[in-house]
N, C-alpha and C positions, 0 to 999 in steps of 0.2 A: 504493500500500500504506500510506504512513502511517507506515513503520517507522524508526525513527531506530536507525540501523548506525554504528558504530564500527570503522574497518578499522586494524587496529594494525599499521605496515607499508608504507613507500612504495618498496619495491622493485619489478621487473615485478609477481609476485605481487598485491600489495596492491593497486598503481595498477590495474591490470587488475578486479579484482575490485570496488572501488568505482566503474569507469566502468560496467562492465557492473548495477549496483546501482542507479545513477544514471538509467541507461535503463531499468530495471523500475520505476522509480518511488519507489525508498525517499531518503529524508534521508540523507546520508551525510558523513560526516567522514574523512577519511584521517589519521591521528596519525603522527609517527615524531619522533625524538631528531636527523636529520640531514634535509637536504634532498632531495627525492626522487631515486632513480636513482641517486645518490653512494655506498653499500654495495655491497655483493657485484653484485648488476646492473651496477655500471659497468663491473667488468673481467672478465669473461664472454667468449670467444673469440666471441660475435655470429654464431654459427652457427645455423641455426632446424632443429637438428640433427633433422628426422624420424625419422632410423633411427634414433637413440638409445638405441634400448629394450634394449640390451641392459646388464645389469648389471655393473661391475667382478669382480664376483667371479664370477666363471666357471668350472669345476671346473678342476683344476690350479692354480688361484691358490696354493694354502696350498705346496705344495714349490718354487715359485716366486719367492713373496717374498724371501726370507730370502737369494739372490742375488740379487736386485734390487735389496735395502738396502746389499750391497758393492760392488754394481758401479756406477763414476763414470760409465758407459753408460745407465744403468737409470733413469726419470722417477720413481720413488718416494723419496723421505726420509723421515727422524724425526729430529728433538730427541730423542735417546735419554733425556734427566731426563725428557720427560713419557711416557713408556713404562708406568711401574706405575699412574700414571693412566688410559692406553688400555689397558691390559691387562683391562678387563670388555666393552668397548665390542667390543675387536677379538676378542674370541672371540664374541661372538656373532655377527660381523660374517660372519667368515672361517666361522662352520658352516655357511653359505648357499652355500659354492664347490661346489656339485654340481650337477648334469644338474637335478635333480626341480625344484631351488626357483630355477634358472639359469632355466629354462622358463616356471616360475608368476610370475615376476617382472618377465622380459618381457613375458608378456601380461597383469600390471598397467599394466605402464610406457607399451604400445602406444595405448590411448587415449587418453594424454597429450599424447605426442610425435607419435604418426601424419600429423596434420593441421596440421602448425605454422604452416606458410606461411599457409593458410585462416584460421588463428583470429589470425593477426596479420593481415591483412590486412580482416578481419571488426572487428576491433577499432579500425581507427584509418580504418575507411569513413567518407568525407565529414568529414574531420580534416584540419588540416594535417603531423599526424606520419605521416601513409600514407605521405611523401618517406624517410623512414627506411626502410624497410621494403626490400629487393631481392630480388625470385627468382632464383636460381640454380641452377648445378650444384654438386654436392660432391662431390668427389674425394678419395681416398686414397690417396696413392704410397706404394709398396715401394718397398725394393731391387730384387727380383726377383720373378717369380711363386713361385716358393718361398714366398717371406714370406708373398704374398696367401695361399695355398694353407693356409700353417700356422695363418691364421686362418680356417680352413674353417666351424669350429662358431659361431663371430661370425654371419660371412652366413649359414649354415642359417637362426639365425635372424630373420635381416634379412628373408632370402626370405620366411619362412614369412609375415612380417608385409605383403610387397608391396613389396619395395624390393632390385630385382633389380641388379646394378651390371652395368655395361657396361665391359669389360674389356681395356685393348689393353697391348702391351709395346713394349719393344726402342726406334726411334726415334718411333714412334706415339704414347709420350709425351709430346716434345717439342713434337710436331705439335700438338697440345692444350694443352699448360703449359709454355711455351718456356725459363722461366724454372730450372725444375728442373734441379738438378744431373746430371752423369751417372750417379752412382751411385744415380740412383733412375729401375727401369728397367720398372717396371710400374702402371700409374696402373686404379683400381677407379672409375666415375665414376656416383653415384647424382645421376637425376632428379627436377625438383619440389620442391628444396629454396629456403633464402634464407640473405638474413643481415644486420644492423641494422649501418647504418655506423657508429653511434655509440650504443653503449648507455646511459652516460649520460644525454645529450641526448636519446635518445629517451624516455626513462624521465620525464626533465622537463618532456617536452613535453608528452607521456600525461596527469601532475598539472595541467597549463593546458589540457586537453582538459577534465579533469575539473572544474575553476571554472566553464569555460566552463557546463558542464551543470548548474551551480549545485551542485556538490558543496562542500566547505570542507575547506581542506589545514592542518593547524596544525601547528607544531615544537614537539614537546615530548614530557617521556618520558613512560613510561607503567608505573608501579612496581607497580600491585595491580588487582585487579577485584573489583568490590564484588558480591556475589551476597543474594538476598532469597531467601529458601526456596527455594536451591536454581537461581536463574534469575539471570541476570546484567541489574542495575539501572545498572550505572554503570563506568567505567573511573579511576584515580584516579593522577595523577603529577604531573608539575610544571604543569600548565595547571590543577589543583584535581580537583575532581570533575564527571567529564563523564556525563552521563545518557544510558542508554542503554538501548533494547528488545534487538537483540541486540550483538553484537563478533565480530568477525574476526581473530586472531592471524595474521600472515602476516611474523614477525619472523626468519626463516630460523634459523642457529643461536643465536641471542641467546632463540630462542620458550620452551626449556626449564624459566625461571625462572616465565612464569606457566605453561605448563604445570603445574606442581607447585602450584602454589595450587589448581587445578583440581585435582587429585587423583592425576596422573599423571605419573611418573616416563620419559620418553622416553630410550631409548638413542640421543641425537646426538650426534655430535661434529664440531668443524671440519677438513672438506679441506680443508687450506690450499692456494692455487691461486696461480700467477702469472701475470704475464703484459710483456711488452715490446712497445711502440710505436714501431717506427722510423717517427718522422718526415721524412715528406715523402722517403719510400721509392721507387723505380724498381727497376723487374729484378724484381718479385716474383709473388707467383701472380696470376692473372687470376679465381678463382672461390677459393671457401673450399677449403681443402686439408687434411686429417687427413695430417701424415707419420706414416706407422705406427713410424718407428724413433725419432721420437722424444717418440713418444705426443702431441703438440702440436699445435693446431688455426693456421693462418694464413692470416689475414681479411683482406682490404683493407677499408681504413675511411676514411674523412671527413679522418680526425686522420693515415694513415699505415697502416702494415703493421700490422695486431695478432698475436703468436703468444703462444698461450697454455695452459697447459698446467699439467702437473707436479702429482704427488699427496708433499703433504706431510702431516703428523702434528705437531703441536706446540703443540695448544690454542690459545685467543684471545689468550692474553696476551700470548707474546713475539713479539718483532720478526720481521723478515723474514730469513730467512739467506741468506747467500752462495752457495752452491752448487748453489739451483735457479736461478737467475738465468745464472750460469755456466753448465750443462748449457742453458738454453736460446738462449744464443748459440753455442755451440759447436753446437748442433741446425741451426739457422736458418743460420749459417753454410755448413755441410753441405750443405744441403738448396738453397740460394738462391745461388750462388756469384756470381754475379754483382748481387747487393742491393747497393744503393747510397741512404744515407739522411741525413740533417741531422742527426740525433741520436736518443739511445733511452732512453727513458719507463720507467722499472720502476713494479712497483704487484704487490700481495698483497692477498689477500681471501679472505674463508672462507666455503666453500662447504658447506650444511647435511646434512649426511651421517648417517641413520637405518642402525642395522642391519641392515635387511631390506631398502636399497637402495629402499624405496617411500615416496613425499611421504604425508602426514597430513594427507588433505581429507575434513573432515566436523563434525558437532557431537558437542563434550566431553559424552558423558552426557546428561542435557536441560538442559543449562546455559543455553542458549541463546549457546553460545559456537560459532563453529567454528574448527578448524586448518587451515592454507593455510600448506604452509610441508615443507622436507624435500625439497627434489627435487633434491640431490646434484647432477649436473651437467646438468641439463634446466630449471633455476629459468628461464631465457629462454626457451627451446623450448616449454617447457607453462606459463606463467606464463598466459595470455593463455586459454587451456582453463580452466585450475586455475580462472581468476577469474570466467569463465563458470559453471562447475558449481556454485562456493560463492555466486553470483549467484542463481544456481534454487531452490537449497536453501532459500537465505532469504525467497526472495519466491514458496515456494508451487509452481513450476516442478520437476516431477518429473526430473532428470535423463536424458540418453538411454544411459547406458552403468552398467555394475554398480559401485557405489560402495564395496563390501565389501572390496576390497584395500586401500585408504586408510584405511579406520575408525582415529580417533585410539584408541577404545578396545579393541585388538586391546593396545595396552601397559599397561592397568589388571590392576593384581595378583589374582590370584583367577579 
């Protein structure tokens, strides 16, 4: 093609989208202010969560909350001072807790997430980062079939999408995930899933995938975009002014600020997420685990146990708090009774969270800009899709799937 692309962005997203760029033929540059895979991808629960498609907000959510925020049970927090700031974001957030847009949003989310295993595995073919990569089972433990049962409308639409779970109780669990505690007496276990033993490291090794292809990785920010009637000429930050045919924003919640250069105001805000690594872990799960009680994904990884989890509220700026960190040892505790480890790793990270629970893959107006960026808690699961699709886009390749729930311009006023 000839095209010189600018992918602003070395998270799954970006690295993905510039290798898959790089095999169509275009010139490409990957930008980012950190080294790749270090942001929000490093601490990702490394699940290649297929069924994922189901959104947080699920009807019931809204009379739900508001005990969830007092209960020292409940995976949700807030920095109560950043409150009258979230207060636009989370009303638009929470008017999507119903049946109608619960539905439309999983079958945006479904050709994202569907194929995850495939499209990582698609991605790093005849690589040395394919070692990263694991198929697995994925499992959900209850307490009891009750639990499973009261997440009926979850699996409806997990079914509907092909992802039927295989369902056994009582010691049946054990027999499968030996590790689990007693009081988790019903395990849900979907097929054809994976999970990245080290997201990091995979994510860096993706960026030396991409030299390898003759792609070019540079550190540095990236403050403004330079547009000529209307089309994007160039990208401009601390490496000067870099010339460019089209660019790729794939800066997860940080995208916002050139969003608005371009002309659009996006409702994102940051999930704050955590997560704990017990290193050099024994006793723990044998495949990726969702505990349902205590909302928290637990990976084995390369580095140790990953459980990761927890929706906090608090904006970018302040620190990490105490008390998700707490709740998820007390979880893991729970749930692992017998874990046994060398020591445990904390780590925060803000996960890009759009109002309508949908990523923003597509081009700004005819800018010749596109957004790759917004995928809440799927940015691993569909990064490796995402980067394909905004690959097609640019080089001419009609996509195979309906591109119209992503449209960045579904947020332009008017």
């Amino acid at each position: 093609m000839g095209s010189r692309i600018i992918v602003i962005g070395a998270g799954i997203v970006g690295v993905s989208t510039a290798i898959w760029l790089r095999r169509f033929g275009a010139e490409v540059t990957l930008v980012d202010r950190g080294t790749p895979g270090q942001g929000t991808s490093y601490g990702n629960g490394g699940v290649l969560a297929a069924c994922a498609m189901v959104p947080v907000t699920v009807p019931g959510l809204l009379g739900k909350a508001p005990g969830m925020l007092m209960s020292r049970d409940a995976p949700l927090f807030l920095r109560w001072r950043y409150l009258p700031r979230l207060v636009p974001w989370l009303r638009r957030y929470l008017s999507h807790a119903n049946d109608a847009d619960t539905r439309r949003i999983a079958e945006g989310l479904t050709p994202i997430t569907g194929d995850a295993l495939a499209q990582h595995q698609a991605l790093t073919e005849g690589t040395e980062a394919a070692h990263w990569v694991s198929p697995s089972d994925y499992h959900f433990a209850y307490a009891d079939r009750a639990g499973f049962d009261a997440d009926a409308y979850v699996w409806s639409l997990r079914r509907a999408a092909g992802f039927v779970p295989q369902v056994v109780t009582g010691r049946a669990v054990q027999e499968i995930e030996p590790n689990l505690g007693p009081g988790l007496t019903c395990l849900a276990t979907v097929k054809d899933h994976g999970y990245i033993r080290d997201p990091g490291a995979y994510v860096a090794h993706l960026a030396a995938v991409l030299t390898q292809l003759g792609g070019r990785v540079l550190q540095a920010d990236v403050e403004d975009i330079e547009l000529t009637d209307g089309r994007v000429t160039a990208v401009l930050g601390s490496a000067g002014r870099l010339p460019c045919d089209r660019a790729v924003i794939s800066t997860g919640v940080w995208s916002k600020p050139l969003m608005q250069k371009l002309g659009l105001t996006v409702p994102l805000e940051s999930e704050r997420g955590y997560h704990l690594v017990f290193e050099g872990a024994e006793q723990g799960p044998q495949a990726p685990t969702m505990v349902a009680a205590g909302k928290f994904v637990a990976t084995p990884m390369a580095a140790g146990l990953r459980c990761a989890g927890v929706v906090e509220f608090g904006g970018l700026e302040a620190p990490a708090s105490r008390a998700p960190f707490d709740f998820l040892q007390r979880k893991v505790r729970a749930a692992y009774p017998k874990l046994t480890f060398v020591r445990a790793h904390e780590w925060m990270g803000h996960r890009p969270a759009p109002s309508d629970s949908l990523p923003l893959i597509g081009e700004i107006g005819h800018s010749g800009v596109v957004a790759a960026f917004g995928h809440h808690h799927i940015g691993l699961t569909g990064g490796p899709k995402t980067g394909r699709l905004v690959a097609s886009l640019l080089t001419g390749r009609p996509p195979n799937i309906d591109m119209a729930p992503y449209a960045p311009d579904r947020f332009r006023a008017g």
